[in-house]
MIDREN-242337 format. One record per residue: residue in one letter; x, y, z of N, C-alpha, C in turn. Coordinates in steps of 0.02 Angstrom, whole numbers, padded with zeros to 5 digits, always signed. Layout:
N
AXYZXYZXYZ
...
This chain:
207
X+03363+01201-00013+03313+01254-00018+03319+01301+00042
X+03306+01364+00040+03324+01396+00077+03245+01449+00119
X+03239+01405+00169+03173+01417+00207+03151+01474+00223
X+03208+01527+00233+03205+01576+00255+03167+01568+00342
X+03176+01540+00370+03174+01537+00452+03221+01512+00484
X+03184+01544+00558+03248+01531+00602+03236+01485+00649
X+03296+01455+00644+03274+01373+00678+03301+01384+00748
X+03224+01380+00801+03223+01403+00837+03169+01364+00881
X+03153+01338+00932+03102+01314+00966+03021+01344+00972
X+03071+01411+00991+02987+01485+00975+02974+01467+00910
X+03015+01462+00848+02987+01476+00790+02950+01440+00776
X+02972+01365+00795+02932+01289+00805+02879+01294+00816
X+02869+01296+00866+02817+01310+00903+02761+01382+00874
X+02783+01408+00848+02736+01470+00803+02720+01448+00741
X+02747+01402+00703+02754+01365+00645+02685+01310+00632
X+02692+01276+00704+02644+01228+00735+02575+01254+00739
X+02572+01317+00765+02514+01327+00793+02485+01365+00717
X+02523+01391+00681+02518+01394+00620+02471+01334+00558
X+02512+01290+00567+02493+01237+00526+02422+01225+00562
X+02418+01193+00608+02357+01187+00643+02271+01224+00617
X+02297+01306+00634+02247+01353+00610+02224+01326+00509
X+02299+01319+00483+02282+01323+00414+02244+01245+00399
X+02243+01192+00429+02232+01143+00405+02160+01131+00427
X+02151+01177+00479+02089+01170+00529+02014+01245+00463
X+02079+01289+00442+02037+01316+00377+02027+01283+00309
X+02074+01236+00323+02064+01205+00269+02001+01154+00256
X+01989+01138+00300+01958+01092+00326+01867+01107+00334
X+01867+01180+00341+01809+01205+00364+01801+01229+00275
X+01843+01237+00250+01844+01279+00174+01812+01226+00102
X+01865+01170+00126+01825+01124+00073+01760+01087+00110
X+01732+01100+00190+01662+01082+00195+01610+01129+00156
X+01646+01207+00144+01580+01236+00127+01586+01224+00041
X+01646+01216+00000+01658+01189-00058+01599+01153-00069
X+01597+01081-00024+01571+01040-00058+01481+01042-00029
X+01470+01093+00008+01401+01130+00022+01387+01170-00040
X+01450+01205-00052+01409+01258-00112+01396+01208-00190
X+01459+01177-00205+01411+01133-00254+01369+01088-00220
X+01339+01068-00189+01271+01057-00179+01227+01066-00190
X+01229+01152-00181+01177+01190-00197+01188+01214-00259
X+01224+01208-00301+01236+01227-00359+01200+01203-00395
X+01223+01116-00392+01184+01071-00434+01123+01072-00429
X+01094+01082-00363+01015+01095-00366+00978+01152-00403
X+01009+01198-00365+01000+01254-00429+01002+01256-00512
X+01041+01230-00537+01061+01205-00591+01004+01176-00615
X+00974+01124-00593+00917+01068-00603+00839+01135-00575
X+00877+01169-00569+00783+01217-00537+00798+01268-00589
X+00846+01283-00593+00862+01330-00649+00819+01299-00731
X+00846+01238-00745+00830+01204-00809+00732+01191-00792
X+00714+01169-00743+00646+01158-00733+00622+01213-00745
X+00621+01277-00704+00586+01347-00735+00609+01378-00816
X+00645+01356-00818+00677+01384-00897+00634+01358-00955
X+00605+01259-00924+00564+01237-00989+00503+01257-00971
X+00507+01267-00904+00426+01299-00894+00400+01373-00933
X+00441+01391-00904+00417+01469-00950+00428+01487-01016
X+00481+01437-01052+00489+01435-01130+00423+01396-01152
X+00378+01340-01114+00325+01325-01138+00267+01358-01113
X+00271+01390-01073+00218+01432-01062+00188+01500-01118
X+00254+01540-01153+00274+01582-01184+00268+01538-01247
X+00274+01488-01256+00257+01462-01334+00191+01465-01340
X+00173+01426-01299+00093+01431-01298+00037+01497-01317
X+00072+01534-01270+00045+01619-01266+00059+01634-01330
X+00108+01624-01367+00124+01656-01432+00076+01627-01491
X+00075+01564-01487+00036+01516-01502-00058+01535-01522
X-00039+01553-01473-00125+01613-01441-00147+01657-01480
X-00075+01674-01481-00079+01764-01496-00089+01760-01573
X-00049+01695-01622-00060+01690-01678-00117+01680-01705
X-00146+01641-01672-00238+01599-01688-00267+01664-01672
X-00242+01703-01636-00312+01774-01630-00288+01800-01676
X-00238+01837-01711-00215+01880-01750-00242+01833-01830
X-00263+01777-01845-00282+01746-01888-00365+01769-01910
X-00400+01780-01849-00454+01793-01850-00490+01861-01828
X-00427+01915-01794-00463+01960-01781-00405+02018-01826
X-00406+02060-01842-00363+02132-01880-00330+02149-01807
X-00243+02164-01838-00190+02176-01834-00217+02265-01774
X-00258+02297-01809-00259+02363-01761-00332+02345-01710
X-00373+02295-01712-00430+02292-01659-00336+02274-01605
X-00320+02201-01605-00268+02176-01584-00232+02228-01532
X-00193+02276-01562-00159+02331-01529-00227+02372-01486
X-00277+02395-01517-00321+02421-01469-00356+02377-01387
X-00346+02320-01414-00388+02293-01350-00326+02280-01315
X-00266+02267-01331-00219+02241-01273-00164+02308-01254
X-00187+02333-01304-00154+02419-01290-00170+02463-01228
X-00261+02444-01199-00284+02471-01155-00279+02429-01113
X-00214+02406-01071-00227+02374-01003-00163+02428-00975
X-00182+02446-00924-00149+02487-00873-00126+02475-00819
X-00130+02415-00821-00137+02389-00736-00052+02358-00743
X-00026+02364-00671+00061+02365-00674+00066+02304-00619
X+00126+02238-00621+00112+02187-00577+00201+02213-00564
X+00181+02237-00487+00251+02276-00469+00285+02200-00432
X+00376+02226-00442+00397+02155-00392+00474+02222-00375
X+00463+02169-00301+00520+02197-00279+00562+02168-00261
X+00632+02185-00260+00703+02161-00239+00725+02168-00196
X+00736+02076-00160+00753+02103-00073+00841+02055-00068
X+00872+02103-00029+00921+02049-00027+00926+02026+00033
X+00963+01960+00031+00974+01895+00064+01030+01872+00062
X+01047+01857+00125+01097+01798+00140+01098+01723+00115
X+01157+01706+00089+01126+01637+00073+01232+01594+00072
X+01217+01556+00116+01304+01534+00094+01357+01582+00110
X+01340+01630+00140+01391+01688+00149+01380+01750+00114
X+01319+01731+00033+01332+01757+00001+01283+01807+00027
X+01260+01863-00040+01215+01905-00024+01170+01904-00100
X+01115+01890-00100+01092+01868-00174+01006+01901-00152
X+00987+01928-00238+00930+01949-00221+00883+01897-00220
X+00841+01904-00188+00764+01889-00182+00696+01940-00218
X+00649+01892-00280+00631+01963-00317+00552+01935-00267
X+00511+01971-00259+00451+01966-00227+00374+01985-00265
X+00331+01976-00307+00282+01968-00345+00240+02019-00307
X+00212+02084-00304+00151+02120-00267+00100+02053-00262
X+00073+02051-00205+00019+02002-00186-00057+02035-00235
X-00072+02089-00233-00128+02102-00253-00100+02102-00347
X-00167+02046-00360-00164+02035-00465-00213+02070-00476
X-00178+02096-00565-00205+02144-00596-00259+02112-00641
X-00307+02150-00647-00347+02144-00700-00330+02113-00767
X-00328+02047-00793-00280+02037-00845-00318+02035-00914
X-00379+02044-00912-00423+02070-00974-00428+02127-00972
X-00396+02173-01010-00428+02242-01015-00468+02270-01082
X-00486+02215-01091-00536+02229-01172-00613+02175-01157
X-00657+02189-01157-00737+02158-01167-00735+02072-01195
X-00727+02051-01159-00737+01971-01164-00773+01947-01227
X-00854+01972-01230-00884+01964-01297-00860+01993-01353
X-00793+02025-01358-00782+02062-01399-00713+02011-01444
X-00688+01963-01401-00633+01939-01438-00651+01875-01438
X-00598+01845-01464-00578+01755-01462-00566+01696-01401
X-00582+01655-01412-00555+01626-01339-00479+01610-01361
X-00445+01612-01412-00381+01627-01408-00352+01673-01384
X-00376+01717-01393-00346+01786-01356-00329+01781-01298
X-00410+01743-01243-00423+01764-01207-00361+01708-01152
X-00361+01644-01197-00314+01602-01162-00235+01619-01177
X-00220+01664-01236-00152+01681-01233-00131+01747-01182
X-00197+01776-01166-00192+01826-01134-00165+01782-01033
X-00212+01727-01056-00199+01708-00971-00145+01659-00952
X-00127+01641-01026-00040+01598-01022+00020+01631-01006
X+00022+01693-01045+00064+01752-01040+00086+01780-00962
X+00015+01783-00934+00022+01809-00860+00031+01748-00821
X+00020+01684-00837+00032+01629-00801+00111+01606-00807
X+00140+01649-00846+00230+01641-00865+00263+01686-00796
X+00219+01759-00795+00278+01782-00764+00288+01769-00712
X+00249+01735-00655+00300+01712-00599+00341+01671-00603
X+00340+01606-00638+00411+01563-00659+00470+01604-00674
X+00444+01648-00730+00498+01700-00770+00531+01727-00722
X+00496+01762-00649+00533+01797-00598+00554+01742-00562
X+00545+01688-00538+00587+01644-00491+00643+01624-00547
X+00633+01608-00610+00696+01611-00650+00751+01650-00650
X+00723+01733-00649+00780+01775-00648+00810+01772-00583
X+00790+01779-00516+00816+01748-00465+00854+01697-00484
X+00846+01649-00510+00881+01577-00485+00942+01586-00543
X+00924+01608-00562+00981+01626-00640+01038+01672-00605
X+01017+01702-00548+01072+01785-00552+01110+01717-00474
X+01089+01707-00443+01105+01646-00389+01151+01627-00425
X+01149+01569-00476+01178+01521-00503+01249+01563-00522
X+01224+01632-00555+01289+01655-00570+01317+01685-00513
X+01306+01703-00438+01355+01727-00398+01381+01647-00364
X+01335+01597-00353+01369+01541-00338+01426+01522-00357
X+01412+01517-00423+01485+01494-00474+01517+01542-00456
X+01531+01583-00457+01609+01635-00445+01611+01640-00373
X+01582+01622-00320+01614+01612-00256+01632+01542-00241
X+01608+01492-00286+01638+01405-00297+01703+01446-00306
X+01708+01477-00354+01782+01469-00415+01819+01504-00330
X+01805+01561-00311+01843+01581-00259+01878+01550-00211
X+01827+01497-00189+01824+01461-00124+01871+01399-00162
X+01862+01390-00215+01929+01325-00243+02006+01332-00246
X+02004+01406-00257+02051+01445-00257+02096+01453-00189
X+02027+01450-00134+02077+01475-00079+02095+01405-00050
X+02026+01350-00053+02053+01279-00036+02113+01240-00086
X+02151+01259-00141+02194+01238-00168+02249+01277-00123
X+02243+01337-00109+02307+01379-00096+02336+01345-00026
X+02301+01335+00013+02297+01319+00083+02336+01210+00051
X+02309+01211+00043+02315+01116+00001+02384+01114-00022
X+02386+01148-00079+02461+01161-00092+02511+01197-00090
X+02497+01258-00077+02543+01303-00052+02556+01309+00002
X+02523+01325+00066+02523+01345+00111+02546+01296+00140
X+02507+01264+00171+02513+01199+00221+02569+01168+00199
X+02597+01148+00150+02668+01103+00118+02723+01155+00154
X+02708+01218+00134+02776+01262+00155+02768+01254+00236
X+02719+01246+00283+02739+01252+00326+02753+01194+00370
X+02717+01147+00337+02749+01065+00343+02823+01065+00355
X+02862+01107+00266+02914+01079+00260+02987+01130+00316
X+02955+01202+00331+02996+01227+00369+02988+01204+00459
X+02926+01176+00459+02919+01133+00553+02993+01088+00538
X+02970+01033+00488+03014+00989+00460+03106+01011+00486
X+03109+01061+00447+03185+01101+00425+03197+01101+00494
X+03166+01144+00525+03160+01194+00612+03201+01104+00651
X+03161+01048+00633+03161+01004+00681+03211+00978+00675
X+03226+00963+00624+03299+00925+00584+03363+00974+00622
X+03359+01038+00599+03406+01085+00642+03418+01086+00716
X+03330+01070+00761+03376+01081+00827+03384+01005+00829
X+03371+00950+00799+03395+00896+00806+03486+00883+00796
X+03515+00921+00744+03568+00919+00759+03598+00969+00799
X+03576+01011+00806+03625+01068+00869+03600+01007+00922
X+03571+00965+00961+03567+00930+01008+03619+00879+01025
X+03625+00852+00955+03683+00800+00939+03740+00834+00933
X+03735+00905+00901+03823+00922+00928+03846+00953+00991
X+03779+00968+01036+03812+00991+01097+03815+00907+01141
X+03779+00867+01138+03806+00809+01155+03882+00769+01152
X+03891+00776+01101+03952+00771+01074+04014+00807+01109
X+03985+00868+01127+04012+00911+01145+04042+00920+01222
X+03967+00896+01269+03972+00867+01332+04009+00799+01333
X+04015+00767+01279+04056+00689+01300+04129+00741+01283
X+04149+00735+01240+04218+00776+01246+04212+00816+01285
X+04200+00859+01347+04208+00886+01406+04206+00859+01455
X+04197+00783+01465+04160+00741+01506+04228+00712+01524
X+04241+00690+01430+04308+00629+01430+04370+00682+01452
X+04374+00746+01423+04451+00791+01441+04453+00796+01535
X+04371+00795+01564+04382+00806+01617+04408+00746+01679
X+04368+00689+01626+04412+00625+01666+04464+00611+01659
X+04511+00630+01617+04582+00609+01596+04596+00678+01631
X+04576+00723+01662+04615+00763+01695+04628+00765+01768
């Protein structure tokens, strides 16, 4: 195989300090590997916990919404939940996390009015699908967070496997095997200038 280096002591020695750095990244690369699935899997498991939370929260509410629409007309319905105005703002902050940079969504602290129609005027279905509904969306927002996470996690796992394979098998082997080559080489230029000094040694004693 043909190493393409030059077998050389400097080169050795640059080769060395080489391997060193890569094995010493290597090393630091599959620690954060096996940090980020860590947090993956947890995520994963917080991901699935808010997901049944708010799919049963939202059944429920719908649930609600059916038992009132059973007992009250289709246009009172649109009129009383038609008039709520009130807006539950959230904002997007980003964050560090693993290297990465992932949003953080944030809920306005001050809650809105979540009846905007006359209490004596409807169902207590209504009134409890009305307060299931709003009891979803903060799960729903730590969901979409943990959902958009999960997906930049996974593609900086896939990255970071990528670069800890390259370093594992590519890298580090090649430079294993040209230290290797480098050593074998000045090992024999040593043995042939030895060789070399005894035949100058022996012509000079027989002379």
């Amino acid at each position: 195989m043909n190493l393409q280096v030059n077998p050389t002591r400097m080169e050795l020695l640059r080769l060395k300090k080489r391997l060193r750095v890569a094995v010493r990244g290597h090393k630091l690369l599959k620690d954060k590997l096996d940090e980020l699935m860590k947090n993956f899997l947890e995520l994963v498991e917080e991901n699935r916990r808010l997901r049944t939370e708010v799919e049963e929260g939202l059944t429920r509410a719908f649930r609600g919404f059916a038992m009132a629409r059973a007992v009250l007309s289709w246009s009172y319905l649109e009129t009383a939940l038609g008039a709520h105005r009130e807006r539950r703002g959230v904002t997007a902050k980003p964050v560090r996390r693993m290297n990465m940079e992932i949003p953080h969504f944030l809920l306005d602290e001050e809650e809105p009015n979540i009846y905007p129609y006359g209490l004596a005027e409807t169902t207590g279905d209504l009134d409890e699908a009305v307060r299931r509904l709003h009891a979803a969306f903060k799960p729903l927002v730590q969901l979409a967070e943990v959902e958009k996470t999960v997906e930049l996690m996974a593609g900086e796992i896939e990255r970071t496997r990528r670069r800890v394979n390259a370093l594992e098998h590519v890298l580090i082997p090649q430079l294993e095997e040209q230290a290797r080559y480098i050593t074998m080489k000045l090992e024999e230029n040593e043995r042939g200038n030895l060789v070399r000094l005894m035949k100058v040694k022996e012509i000079v004693g027989h002379g």
